[in-house]
TIVO-663729 format. One record per atom (N, C-alpha, C, O, CB): residue in one letter; x, y, z. Coordinates in steps of 0.2 Angstrom, whole numbers, padded with zeros to 4 digits, always signed. Glycine has a CB too. Example, Ala and Ser with C-alpha at 12.3 -4.5 7.8 and 13.67 -1.06 7.14 Angstrom:
// TIVO-663729
A+0066-0028+0039A+0062-0022+0039A+0066-0016+0039A+0071-0017+0042A+0057-0022+0045S+0064-0011+0035S+0068-0005+0036S+0064+0000+0039S+0067+0006+0040S+0070-0003+0029
END
This chain:
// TIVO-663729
X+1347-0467+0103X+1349-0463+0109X+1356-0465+0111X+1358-0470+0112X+1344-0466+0115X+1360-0459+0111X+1366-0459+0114X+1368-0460+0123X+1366-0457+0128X+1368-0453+0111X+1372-0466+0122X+1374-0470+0128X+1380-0464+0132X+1385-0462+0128X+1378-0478+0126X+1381-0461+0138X+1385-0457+0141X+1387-0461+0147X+1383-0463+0150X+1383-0450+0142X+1394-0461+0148X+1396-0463+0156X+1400-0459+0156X+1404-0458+0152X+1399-0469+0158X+1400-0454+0163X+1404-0451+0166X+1409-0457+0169X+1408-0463+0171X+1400-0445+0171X+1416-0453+0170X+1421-0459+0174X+1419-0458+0180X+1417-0454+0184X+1431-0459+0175X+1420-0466+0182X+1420-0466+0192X+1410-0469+0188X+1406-0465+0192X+1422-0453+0199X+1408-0470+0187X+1400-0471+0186X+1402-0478+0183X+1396-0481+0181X+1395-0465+0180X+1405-0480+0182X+1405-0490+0180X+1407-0494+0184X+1405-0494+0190X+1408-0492+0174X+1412-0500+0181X+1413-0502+0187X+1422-0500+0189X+1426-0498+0185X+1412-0511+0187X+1422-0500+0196X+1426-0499+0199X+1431-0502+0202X+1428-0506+0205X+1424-0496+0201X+1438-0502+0203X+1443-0505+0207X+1446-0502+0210X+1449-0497+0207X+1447-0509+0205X+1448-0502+0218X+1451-0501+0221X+1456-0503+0224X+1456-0505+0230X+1450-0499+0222X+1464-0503+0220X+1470-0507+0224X+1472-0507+0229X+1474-0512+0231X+1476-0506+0223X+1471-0501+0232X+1472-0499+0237X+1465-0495+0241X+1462-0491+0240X+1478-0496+0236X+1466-0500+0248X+1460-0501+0252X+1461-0494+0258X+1456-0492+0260X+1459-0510+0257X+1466-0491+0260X+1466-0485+0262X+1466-0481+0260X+1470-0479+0256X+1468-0484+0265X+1459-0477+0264X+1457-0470+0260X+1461-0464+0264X+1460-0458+0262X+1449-0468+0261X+1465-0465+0268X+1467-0460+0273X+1471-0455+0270X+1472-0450+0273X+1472-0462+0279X+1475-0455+0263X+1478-0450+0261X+1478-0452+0252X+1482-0450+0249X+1486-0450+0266X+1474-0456+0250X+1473-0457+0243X+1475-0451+0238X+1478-0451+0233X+1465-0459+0243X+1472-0446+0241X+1475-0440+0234X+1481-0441+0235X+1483-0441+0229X+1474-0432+0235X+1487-0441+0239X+1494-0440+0237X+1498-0446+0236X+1504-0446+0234X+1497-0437+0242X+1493-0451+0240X+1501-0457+0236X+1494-0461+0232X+1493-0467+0235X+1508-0465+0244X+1488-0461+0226X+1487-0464+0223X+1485-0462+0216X+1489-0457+0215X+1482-0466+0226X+1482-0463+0211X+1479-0458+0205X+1473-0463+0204X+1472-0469+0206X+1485-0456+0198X+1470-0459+0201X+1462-0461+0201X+1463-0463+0192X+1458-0460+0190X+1457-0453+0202X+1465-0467+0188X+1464-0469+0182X+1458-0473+0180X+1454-0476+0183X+1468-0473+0180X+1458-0470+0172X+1451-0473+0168X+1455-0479+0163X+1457-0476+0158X+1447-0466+0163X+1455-0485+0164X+1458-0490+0158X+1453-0490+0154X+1447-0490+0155X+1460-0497+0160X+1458-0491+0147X+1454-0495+0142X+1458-0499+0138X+1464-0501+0141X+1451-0491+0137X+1457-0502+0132X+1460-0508+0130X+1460-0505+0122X+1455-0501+0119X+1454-0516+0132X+1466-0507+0119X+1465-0506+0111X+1469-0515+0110X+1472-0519+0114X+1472-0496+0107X+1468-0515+0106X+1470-0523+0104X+1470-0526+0111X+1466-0525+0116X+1480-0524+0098X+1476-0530+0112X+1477-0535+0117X+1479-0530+0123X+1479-0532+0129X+1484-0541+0116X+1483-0522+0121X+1484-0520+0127X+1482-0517+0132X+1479-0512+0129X+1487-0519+0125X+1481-0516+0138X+1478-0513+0141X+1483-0504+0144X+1489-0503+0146X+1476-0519+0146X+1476-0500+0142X+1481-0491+0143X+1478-0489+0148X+1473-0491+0150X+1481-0485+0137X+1480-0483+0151X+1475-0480+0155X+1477-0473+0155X+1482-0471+0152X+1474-0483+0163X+1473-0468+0158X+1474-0459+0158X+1471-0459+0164X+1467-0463+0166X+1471-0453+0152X+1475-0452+0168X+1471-0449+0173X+1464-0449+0171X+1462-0449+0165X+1474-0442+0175X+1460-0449+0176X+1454-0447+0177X+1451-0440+0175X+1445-0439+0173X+1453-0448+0182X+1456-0437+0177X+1456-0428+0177X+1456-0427+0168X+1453-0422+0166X+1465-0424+0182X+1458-0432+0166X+1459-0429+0159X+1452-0429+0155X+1449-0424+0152X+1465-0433+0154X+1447-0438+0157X+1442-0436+0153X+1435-0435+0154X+1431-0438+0158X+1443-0439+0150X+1434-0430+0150X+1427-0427+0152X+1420-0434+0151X+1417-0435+0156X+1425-0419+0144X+1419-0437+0147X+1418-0442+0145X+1417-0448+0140X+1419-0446+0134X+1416-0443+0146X+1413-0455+0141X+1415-0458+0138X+1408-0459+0136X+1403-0459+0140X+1421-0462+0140X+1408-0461+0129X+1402-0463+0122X+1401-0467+0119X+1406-0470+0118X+1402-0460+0116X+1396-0469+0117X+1395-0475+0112X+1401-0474+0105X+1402-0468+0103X+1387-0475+0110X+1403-0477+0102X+1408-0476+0097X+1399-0474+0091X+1393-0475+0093X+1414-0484+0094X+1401-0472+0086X+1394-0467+0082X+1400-0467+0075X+1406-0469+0074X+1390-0455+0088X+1396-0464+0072X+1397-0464+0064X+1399-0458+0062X+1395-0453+0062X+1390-0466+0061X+1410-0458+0060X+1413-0453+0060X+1412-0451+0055X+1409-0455+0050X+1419-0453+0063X+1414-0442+0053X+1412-0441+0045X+1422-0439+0044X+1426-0436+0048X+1403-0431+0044X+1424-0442+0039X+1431-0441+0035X+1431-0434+0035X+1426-0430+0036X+1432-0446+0027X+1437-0433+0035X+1442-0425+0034X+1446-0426+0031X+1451-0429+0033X+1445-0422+0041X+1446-0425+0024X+1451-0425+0018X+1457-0421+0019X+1457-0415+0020X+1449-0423+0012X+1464-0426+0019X+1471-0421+0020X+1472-0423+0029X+1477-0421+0030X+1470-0411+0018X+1469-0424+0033X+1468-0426+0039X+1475-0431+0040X+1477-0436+0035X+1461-0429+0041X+1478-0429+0048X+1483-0436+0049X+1482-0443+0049X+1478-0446+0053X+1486-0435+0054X+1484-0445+0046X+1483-0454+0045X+1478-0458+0051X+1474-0462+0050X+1490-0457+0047X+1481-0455+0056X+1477-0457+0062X+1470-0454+0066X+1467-0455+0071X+1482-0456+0065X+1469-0448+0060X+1463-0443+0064X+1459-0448+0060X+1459-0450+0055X+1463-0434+0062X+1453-0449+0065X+1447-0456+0059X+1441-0451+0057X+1436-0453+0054X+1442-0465+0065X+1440-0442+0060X+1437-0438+0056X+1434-0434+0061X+1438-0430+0064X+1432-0442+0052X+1426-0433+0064X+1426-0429+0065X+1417-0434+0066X+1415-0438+0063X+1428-0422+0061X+1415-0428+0076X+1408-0433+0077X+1405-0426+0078X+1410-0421+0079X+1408-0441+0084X+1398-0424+0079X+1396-0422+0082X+1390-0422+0089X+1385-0425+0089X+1396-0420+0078X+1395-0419+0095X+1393-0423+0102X+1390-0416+0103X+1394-0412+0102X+1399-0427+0108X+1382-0415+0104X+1380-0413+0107X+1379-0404+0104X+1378-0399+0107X+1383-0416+0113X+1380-0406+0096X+1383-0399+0096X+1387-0395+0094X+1388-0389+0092X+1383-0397+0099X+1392-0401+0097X+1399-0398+0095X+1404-0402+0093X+1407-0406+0097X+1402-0395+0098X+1406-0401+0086X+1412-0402+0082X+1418-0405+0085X+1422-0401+0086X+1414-0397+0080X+1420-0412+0087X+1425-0414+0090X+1428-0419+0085X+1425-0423+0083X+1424-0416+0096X+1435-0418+0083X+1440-0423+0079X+1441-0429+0084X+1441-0429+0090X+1449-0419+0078X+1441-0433+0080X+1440-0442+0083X+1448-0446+0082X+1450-0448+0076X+1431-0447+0077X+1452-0448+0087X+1457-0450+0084X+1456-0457+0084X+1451-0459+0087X+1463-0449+0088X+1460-0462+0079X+1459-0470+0080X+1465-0471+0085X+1470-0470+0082X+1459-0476+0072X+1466-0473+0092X+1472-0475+0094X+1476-0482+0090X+1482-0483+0091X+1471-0476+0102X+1471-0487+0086X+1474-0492+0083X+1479-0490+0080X+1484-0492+0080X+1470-0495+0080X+1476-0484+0075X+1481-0480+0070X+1488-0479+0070X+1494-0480+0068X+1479-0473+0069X+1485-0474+0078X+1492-0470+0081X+1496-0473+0082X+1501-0472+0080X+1492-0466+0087X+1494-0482+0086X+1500-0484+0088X+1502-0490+0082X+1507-0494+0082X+1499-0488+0097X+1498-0488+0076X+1501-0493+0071X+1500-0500+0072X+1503-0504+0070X+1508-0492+0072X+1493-0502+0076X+1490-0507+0075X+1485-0511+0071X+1482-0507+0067X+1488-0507+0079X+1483-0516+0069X+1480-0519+0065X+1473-0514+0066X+1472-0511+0071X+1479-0526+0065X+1470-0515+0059X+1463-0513+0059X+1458-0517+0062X+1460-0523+0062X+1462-0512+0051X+1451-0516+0065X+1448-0520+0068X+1442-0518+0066X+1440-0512+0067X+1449-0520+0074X+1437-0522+0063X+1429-0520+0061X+1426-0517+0068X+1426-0519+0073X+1425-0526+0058X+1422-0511+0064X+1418-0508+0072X+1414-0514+0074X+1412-0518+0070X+1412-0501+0071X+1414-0514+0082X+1411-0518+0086X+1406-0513+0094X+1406-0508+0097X+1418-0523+0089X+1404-0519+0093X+1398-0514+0100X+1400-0510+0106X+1397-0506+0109X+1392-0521+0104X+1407-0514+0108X+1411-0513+0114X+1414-0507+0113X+1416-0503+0117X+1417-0518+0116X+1415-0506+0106X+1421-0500+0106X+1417-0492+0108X+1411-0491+0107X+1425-0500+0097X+1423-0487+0112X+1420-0482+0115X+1425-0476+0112X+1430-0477+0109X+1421-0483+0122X+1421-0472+0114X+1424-0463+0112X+1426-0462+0119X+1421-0464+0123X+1417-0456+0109X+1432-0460+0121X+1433-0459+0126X+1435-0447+0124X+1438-0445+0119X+1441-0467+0127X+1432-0443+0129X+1430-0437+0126X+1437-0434+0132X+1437-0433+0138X+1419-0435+0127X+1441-0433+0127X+1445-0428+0133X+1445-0419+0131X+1442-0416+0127X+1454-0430+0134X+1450-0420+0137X+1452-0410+0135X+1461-0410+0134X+1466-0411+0138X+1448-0401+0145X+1462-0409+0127X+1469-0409+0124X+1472-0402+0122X+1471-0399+0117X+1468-0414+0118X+1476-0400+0127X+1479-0390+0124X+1471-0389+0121X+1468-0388+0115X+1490-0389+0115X+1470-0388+0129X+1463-0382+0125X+1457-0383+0120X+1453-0379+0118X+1465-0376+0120X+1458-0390+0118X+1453-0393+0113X+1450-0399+0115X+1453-0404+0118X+1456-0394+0106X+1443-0399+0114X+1441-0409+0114X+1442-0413+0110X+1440-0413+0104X+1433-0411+0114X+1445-0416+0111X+1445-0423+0108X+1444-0429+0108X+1444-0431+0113X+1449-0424+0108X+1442-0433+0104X+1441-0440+0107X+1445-0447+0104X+1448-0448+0098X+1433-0442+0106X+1443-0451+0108X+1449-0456+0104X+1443-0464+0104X+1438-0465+0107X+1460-0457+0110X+1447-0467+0100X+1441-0472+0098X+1446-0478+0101X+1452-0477+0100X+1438-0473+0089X+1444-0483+0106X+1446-0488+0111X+1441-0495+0110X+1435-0495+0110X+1445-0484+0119X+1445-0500+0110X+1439-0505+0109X+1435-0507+0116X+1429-0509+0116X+1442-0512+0107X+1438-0506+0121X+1433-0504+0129X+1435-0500+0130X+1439-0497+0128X+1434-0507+0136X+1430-0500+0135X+1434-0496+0144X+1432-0500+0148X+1426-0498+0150X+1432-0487+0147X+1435-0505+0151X+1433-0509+0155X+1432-0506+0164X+1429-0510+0168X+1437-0514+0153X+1436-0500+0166X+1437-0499+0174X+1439-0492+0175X+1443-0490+0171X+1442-0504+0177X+1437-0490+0179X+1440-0484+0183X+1444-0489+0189X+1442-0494+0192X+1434-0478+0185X+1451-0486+0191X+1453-0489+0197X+1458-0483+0199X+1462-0480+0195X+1456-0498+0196X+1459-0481+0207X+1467-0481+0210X+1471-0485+0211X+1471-0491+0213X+1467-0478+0214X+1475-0482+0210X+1482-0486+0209X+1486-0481+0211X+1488-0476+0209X+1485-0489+0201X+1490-0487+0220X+1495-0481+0222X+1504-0481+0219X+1508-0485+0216X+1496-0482+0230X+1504-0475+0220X+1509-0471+0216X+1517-0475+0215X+1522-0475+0211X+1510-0462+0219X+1515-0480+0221X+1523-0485+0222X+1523-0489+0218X+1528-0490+0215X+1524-0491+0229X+1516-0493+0215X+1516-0498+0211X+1517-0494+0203X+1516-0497+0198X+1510-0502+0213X+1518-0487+0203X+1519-0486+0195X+1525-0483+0194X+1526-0478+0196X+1514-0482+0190X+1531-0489+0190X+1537-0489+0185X+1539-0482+0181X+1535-0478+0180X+1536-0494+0178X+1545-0482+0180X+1547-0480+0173X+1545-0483+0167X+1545-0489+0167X+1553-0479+0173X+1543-0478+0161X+1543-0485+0157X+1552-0486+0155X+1556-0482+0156X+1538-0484+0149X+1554-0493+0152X+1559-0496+0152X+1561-0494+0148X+1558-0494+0143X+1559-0501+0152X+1569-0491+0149X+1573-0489+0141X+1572-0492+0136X+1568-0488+0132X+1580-0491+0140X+1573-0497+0135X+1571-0501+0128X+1564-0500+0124X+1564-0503+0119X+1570-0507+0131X+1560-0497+0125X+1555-0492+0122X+1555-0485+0120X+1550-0482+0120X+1551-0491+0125X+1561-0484+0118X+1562-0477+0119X+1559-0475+0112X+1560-0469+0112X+1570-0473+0120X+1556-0478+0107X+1553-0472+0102X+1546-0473+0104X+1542-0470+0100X+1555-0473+0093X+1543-0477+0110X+1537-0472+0111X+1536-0472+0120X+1532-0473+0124X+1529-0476+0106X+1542-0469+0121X+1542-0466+0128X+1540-0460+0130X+1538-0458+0135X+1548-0466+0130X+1540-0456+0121X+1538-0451+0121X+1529-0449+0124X+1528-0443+0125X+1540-0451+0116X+1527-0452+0125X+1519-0454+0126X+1517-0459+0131X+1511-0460+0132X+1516-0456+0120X+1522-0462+0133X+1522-0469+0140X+1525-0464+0145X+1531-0462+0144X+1528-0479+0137X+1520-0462+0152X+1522-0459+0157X+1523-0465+0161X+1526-0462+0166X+1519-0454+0158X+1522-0470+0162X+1523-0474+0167X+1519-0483+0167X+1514-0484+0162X+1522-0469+0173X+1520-0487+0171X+1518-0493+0170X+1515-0496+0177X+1519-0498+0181X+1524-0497+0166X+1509-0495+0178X+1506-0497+0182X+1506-0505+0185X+1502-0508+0182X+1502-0496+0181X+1509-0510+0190X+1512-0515+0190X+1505-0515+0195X+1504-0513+0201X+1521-0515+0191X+1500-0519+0192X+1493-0522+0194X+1496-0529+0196X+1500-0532+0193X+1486-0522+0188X+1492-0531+0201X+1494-0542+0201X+1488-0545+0194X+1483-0546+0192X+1489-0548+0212X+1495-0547+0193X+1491-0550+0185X+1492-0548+0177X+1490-0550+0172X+1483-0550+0185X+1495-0542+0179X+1493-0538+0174X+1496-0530+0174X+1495-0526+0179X+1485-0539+0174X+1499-0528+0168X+1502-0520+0168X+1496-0516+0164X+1491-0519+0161X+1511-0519+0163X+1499-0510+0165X+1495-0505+0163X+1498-0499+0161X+1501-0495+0165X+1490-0505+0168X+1498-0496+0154X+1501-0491+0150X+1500-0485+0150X+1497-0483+0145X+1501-0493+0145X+1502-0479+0156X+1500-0477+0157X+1502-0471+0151X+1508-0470+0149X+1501-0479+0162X+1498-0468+0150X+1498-0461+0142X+1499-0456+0146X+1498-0456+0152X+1489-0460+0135X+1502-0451+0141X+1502-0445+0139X+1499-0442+0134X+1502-0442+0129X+1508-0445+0139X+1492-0440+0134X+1487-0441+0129X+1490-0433+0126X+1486-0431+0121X+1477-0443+0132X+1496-0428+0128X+1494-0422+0125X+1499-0427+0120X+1497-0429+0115X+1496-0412+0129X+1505-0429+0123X+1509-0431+0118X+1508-0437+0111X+1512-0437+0106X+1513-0434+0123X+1503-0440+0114X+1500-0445+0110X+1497-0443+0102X+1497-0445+0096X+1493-0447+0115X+1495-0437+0106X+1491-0432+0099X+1495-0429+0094X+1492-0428+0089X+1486-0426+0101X+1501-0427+0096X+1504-0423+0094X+1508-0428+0088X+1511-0433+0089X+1508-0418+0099X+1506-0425+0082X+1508-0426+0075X+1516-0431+0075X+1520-0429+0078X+1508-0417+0071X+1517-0436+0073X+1524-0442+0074X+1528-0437+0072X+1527-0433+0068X+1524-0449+0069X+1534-0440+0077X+1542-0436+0073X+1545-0441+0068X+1545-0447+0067X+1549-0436+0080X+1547-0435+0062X+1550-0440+0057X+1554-0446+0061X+1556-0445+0067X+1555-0436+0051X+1555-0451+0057X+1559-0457+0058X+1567-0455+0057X+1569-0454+0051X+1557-0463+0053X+1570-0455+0061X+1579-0455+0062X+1579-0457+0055X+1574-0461+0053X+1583-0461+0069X+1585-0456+0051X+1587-0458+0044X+1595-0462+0047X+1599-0464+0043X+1588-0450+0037
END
């Protein structure tokens, strides 16, 4: 039996305790975790989130695409974000999730070792990300400045889209 959480249905944080105008100075984020770091995306982006399940390979596929699941019926390409960001490989584990968005018109899912929270976070506490990252600023829309702890905020159309060659 396949495990489904819609976001906003687990556990939740809220940084900020007034509701009086929350749509305009907060965003509603879904975190997850790939290695040590912690990311998050609007809420709005995903449809939901799955047990990780057993991908079938797609030969000639980008490096990073880990294949292809079938949810429900339908045919969705499964990214490994470990891949994308060029992280170590990690044996499947019980925690890890399919996180199910909608990417330019297509579902997608990306494979995440949690998702530990939905939370708002008002819009004061999130950064630019820092010059000094600029070859993957491309996909880092901003940095949520939590007590204790940051939070990487994606650009998941950007994320997906195929790497720019390397500057020669």
């Amino acid at each position: 039996m396949e495990e489904t959480t819609k976001p906003g249905a687990g556990r939740s944080s809220h940084i900020s305790n007034d509701r009086s105008s929350l749509d305009d100075e907060s965003k509603q984020l879904v975190s997850f975790r790939v290695g040590d770091e912690e990311f998050a995306l609007e809420i709005q982006r995903v449809q939901e989130i799955i047990r990780n399940q057993r991908v079938t390979r797609v030969p000639n596929s980008p490096r990073f695409v880990e294949g292809v699941i079938n949810l429900r019926g339908k045919v969705i390409p499964v990214i490994a974000l470990r891949k994308r960001f060029g992280m170590e490989h990690k044996p499947q584990e019980g925690g890890m999730r399919i996180v199910v968005l909608e990417v330019r018109d297509m579902v997608v899912g990306i494979i995440v070792d949690s998702v530990p929270e939905v939370l708002r976070v008002p819009v004061k506490l999130i950064a630019e990300p820092p010059r000094m990252i600029e070859s993957h600023r491309d996909y880092v829309t901003g940095l949520a400045k939590l007590p204790g702890r940051l939070l990487i905020l994606l650009d998941v159309d950007r994320v997906l889209m195929p790497a720019k060659p390397a500057p020669k």
